[in-house]
Backbone as JSON Lines, residues from 0, in Angstrom:
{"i":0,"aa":"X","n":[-155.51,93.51,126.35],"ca":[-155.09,94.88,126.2],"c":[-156.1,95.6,125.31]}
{"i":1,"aa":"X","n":[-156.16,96.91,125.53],"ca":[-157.2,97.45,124.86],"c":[-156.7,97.78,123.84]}
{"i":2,"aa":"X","n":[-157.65,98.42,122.41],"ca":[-157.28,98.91,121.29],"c":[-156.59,100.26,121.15]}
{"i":3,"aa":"X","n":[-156.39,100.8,122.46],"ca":[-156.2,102.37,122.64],"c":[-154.91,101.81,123.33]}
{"i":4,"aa":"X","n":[-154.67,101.12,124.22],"ca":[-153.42,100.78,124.43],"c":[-152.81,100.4,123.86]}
{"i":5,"aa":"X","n":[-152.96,99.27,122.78],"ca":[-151.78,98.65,121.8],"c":[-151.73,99.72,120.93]}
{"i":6,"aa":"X","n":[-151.88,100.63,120.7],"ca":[-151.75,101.72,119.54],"c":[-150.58,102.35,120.23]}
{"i":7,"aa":"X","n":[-150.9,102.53,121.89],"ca":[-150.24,103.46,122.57],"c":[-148.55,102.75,122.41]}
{"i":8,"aa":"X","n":[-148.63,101.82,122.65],"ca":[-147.8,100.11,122.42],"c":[-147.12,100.99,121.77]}
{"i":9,"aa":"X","n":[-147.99,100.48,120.48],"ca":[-146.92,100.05,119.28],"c":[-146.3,101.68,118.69]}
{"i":10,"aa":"X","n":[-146.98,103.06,119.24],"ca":[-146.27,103.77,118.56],"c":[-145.31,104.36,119.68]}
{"i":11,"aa":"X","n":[-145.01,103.76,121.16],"ca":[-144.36,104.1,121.84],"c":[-142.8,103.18,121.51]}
{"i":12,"aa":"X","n":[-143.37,102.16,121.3],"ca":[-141.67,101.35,120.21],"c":[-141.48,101.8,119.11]}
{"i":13,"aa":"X","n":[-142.1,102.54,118.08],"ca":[-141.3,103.25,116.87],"c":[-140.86,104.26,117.28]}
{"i":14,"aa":"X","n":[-141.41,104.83,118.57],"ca":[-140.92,106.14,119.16],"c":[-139.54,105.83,119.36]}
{"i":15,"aa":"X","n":[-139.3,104.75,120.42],"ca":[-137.96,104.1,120.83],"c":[-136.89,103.68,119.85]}
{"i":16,"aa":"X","n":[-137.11,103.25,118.21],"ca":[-137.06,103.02,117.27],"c":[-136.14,104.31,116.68]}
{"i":17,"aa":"X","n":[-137.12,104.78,116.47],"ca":[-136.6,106.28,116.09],"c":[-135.76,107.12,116.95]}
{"i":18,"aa":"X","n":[-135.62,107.35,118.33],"ca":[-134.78,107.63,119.27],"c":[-133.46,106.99,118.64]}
{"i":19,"aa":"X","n":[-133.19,105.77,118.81],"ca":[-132.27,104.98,118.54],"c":[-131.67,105.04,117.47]}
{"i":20,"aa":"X","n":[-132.33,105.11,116.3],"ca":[-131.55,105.77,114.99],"c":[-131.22,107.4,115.17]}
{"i":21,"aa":"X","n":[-132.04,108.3,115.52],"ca":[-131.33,109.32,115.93],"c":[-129.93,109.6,116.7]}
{"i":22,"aa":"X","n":[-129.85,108.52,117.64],"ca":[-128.75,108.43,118.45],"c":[-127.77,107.66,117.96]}
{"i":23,"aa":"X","n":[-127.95,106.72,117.26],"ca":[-126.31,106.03,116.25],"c":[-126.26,107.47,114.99]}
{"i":24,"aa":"X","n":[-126.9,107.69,114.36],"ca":[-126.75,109.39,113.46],"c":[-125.68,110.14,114.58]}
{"i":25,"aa":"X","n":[-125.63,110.43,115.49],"ca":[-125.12,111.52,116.42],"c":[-123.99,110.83,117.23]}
{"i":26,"aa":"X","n":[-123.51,109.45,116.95],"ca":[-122.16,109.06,117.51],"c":[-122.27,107.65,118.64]}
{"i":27,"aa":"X","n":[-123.73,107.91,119.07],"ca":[-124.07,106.89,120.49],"c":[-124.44,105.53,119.83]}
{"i":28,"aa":"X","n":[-123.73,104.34,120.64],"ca":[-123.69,102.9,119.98],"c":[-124.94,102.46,121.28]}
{"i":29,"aa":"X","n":[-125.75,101.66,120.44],"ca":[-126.85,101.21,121.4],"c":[-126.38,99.74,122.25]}
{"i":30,"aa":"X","n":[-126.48,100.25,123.09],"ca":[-125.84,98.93,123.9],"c":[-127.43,98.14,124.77]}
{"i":31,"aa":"X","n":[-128.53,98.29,124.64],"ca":[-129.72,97.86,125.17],"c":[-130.89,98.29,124.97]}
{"i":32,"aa":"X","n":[-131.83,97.96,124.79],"ca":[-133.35,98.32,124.53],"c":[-134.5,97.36,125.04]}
{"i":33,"aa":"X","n":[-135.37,98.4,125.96],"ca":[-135.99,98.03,127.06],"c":[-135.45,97.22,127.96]}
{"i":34,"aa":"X","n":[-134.59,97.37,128.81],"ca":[-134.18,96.5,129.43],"c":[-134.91,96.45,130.58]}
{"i":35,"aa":"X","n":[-135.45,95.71,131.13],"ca":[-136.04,95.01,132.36],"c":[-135.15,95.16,133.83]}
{"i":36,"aa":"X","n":[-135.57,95.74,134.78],"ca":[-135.18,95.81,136.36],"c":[-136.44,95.45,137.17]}
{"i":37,"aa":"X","n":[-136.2,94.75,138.34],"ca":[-137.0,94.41,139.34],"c":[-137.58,96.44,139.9]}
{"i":38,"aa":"X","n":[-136.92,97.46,139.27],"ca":[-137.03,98.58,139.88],"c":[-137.62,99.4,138.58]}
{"i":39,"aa":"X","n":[-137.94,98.64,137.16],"ca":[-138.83,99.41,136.74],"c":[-137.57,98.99,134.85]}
{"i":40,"aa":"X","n":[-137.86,100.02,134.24],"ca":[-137.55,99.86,132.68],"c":[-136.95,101.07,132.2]}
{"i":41,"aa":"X","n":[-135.81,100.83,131.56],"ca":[-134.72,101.68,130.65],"c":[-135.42,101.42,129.35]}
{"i":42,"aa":"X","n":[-135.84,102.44,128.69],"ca":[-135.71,102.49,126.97],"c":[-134.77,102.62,126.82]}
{"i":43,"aa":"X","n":[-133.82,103.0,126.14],"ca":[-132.63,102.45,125.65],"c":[-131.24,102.72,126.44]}
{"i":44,"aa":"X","n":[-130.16,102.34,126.53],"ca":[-128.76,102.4,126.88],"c":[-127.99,102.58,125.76]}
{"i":45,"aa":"X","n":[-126.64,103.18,126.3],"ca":[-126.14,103.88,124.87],"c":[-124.83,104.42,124.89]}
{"i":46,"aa":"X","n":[-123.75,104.3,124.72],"ca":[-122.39,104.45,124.65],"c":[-121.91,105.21,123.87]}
{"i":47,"aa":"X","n":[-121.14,106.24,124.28],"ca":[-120.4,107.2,123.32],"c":[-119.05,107.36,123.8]}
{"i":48,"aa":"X","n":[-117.92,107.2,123.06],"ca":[-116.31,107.24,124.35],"c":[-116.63,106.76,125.93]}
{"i":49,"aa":"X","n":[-116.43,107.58,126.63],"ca":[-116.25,107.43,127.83],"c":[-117.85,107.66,128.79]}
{"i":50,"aa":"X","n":[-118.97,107.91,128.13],"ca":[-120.52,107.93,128.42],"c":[-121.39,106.77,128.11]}
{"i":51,"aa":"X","n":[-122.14,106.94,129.7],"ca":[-122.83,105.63,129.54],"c":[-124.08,106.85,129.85]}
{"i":52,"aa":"X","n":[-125.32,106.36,128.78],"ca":[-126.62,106.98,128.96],"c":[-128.0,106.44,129.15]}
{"i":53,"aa":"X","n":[-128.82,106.06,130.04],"ca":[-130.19,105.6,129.97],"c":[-130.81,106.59,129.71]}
{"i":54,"aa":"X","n":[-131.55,106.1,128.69],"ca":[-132.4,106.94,127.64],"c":[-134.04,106.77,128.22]}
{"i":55,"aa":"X","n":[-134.76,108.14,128.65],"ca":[-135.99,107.54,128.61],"c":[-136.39,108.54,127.25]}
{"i":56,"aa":"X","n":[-137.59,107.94,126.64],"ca":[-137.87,108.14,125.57],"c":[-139.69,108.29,125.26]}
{"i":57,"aa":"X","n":[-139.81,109.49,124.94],"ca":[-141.63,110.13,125.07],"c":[-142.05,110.5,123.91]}
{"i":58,"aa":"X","n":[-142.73,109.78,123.1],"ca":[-143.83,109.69,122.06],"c":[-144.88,110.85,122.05]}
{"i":59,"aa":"X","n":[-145.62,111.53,121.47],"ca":[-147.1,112.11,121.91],"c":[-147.4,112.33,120.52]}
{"i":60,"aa":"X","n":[-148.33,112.27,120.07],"ca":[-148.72,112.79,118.97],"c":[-149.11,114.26,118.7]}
{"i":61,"aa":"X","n":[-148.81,114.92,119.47],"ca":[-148.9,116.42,119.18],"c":[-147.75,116.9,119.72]}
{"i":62,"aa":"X","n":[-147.01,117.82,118.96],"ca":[-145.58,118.69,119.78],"c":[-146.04,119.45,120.86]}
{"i":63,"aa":"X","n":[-147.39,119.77,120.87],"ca":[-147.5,120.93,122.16],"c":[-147.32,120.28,123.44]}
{"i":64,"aa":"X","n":[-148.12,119.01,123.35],"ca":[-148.1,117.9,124.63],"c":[-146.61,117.39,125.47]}
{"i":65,"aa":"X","n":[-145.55,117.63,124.43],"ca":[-144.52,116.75,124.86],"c":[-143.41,117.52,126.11]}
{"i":66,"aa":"X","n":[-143.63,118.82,126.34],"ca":[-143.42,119.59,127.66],"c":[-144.17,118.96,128.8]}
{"i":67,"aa":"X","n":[-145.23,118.14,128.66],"ca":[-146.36,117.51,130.11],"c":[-145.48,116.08,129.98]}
{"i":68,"aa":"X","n":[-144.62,115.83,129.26],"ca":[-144.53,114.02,129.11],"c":[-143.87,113.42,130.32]}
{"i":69,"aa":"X","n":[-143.0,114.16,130.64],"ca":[-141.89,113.7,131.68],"c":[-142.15,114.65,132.72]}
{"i":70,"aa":"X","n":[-141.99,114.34,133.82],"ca":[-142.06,114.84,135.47],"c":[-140.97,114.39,136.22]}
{"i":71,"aa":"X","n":[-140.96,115.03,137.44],"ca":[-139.84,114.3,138.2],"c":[-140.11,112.96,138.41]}
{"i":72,"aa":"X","n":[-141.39,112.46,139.09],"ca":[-141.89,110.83,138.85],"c":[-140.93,110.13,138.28]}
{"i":73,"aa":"X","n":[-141.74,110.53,136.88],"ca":[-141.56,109.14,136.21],"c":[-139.57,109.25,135.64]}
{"i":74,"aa":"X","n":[-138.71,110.22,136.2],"ca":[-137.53,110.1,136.5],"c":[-136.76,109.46,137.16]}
{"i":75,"aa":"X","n":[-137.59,109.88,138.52],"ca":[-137.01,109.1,139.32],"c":[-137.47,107.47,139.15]}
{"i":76,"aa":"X","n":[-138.07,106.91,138.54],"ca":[-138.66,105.4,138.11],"c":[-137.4,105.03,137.16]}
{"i":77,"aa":"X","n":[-137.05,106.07,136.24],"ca":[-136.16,105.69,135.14],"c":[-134.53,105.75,135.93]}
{"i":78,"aa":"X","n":[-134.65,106.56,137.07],"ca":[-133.02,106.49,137.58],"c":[-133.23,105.35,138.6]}
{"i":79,"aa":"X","n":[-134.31,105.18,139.33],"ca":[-134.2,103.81,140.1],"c":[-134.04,102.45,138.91]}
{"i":80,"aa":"X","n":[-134.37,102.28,137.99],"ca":[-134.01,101.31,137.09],"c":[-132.63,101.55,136.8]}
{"i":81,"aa":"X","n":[-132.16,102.63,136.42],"ca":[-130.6,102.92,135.71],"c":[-129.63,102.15,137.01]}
{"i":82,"aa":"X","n":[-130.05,102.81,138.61],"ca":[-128.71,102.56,139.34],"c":[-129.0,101.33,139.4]}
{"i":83,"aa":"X","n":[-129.61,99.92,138.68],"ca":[-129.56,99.17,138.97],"c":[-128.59,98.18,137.66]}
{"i":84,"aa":"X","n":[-128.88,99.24,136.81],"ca":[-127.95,98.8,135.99],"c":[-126.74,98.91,135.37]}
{"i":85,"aa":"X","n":[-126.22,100.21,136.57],"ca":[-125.01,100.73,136.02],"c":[-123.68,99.86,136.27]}
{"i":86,"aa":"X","n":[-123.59,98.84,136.98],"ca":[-122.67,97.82,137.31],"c":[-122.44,97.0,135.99]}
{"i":87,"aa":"X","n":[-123.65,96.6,135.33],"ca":[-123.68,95.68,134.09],"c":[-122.96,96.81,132.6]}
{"i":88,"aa":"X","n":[-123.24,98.06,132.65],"ca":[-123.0,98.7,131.39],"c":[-121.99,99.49,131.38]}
{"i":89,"aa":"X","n":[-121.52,100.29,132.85],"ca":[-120.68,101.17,132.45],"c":[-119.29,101.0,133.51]}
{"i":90,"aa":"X","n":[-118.17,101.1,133.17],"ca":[-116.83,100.63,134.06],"c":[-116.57,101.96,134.89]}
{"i":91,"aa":"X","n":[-115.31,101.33,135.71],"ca":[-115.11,102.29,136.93],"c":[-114.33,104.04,136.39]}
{"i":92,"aa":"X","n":[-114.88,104.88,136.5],"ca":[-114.76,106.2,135.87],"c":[-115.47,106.86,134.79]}
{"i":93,"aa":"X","n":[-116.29,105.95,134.07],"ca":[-116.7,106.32,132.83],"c":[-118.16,107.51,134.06]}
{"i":94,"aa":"X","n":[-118.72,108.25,132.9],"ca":[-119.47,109.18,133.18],"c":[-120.62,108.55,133.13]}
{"i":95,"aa":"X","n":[-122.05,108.47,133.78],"ca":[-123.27,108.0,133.66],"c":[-124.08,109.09,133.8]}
{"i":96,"aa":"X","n":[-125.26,108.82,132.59],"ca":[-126.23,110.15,133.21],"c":[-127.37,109.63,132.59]}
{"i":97,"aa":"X","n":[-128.44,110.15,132.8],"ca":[-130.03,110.39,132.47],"c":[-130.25,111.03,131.44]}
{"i":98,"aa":"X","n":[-131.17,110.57,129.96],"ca":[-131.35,111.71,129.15],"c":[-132.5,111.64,128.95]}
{"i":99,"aa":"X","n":[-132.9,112.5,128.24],"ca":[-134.74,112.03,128.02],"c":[-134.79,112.61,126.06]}
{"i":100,"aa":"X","n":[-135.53,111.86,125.75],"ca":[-135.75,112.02,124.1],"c":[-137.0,112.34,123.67]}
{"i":101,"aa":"X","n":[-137.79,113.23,123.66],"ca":[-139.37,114.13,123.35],"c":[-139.26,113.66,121.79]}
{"i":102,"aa":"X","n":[-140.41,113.08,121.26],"ca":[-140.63,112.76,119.73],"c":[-142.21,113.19,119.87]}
{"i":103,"aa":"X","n":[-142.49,113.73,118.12],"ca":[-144.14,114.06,118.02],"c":[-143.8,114.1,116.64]}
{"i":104,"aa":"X","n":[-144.71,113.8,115.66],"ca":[-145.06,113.51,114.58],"c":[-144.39,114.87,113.76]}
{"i":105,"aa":"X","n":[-143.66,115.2,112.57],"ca":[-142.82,116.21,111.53],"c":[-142.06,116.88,112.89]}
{"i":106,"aa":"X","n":[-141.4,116.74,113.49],"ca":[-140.69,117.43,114.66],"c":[-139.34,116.92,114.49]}
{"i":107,"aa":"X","n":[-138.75,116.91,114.93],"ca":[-136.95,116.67,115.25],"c":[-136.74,116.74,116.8]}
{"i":108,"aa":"X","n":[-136.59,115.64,117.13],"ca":[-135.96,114.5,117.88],"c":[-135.84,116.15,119.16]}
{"i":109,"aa":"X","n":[-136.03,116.08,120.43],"ca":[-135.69,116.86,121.46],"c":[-135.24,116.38,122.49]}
{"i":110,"aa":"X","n":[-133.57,116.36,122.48],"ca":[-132.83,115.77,123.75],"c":[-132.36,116.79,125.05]}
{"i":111,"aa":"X","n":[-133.07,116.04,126.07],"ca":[-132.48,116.8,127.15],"c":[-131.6,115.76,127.72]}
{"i":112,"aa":"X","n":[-130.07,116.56,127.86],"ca":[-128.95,115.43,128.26],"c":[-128.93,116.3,129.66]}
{"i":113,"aa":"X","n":[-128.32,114.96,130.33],"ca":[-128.3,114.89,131.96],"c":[-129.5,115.04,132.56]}
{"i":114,"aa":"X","n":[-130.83,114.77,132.29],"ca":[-131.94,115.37,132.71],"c":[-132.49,114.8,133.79]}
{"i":115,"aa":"X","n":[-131.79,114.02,134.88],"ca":[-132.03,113.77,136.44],"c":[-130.6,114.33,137.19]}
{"i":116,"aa":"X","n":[-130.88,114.86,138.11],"ca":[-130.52,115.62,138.78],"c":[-131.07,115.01,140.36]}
{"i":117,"aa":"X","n":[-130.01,113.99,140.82],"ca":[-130.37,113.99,142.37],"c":[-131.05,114.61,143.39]}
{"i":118,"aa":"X","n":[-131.76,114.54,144.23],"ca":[-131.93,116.12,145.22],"c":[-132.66,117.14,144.73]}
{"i":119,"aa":"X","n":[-133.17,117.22,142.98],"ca":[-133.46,118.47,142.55],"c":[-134.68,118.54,143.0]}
């Protein structure tokens, strides 16, 4: 791995890190981190009452950048991993959705909840 990648690495897991303490602060119990699918990778999973959430989660080192981080793409990568795991995390009625978590260095945490949208 290169030196520009393990940097990318290692500050994309404090990113995840930090997501995750943001989200037990605000009520959500972490029920998984990075979890592995034959259809790709959840940063975190996450329980609140009756909500089950796969978290994708975007690092950048500049706040201006973090509007380019996420696309429909790499959504739909994060909801083809989720429907594979929604049998294992969340029971029959509970609510499931997509969120995405924007982090950049002196900033505060930017959640977009429900942020896949089938069809959109």
């Amino acid at each position: 791995m290169s030196e520009r990648r393990a940097r990318a690495e290692m500050q994309g897991r404090r990113g995840e890190a930090w997501a995750a303490w943001y989200l037990r602060l605000t009520g959500w119990r972490i029920l998984g981190r990075r979890v592995r699918t034959a259809r790709g990778e959840v940063d975190l999973v996450v329980r609140r009452a009756r909500t089950v959430c796969f978290v994708e989660v975007k690092w950048r080192s500049r706040k201006t950048d973090l509007d380019a981080s996420i696309d429909a793409r790499r959504l739909q990568r994060v909801a083809a991993a989720a429907q594979g795991l929604v049998a294992r995390y969340a029971r029959e009625g509970e609510t499931v959705r997509i969120d995405v978590i924007l982090l950049a260095p002196w900033c505060w945490p930017r959640r977009i909840a429900n942020a896949w949208q089938p069809g959109v």
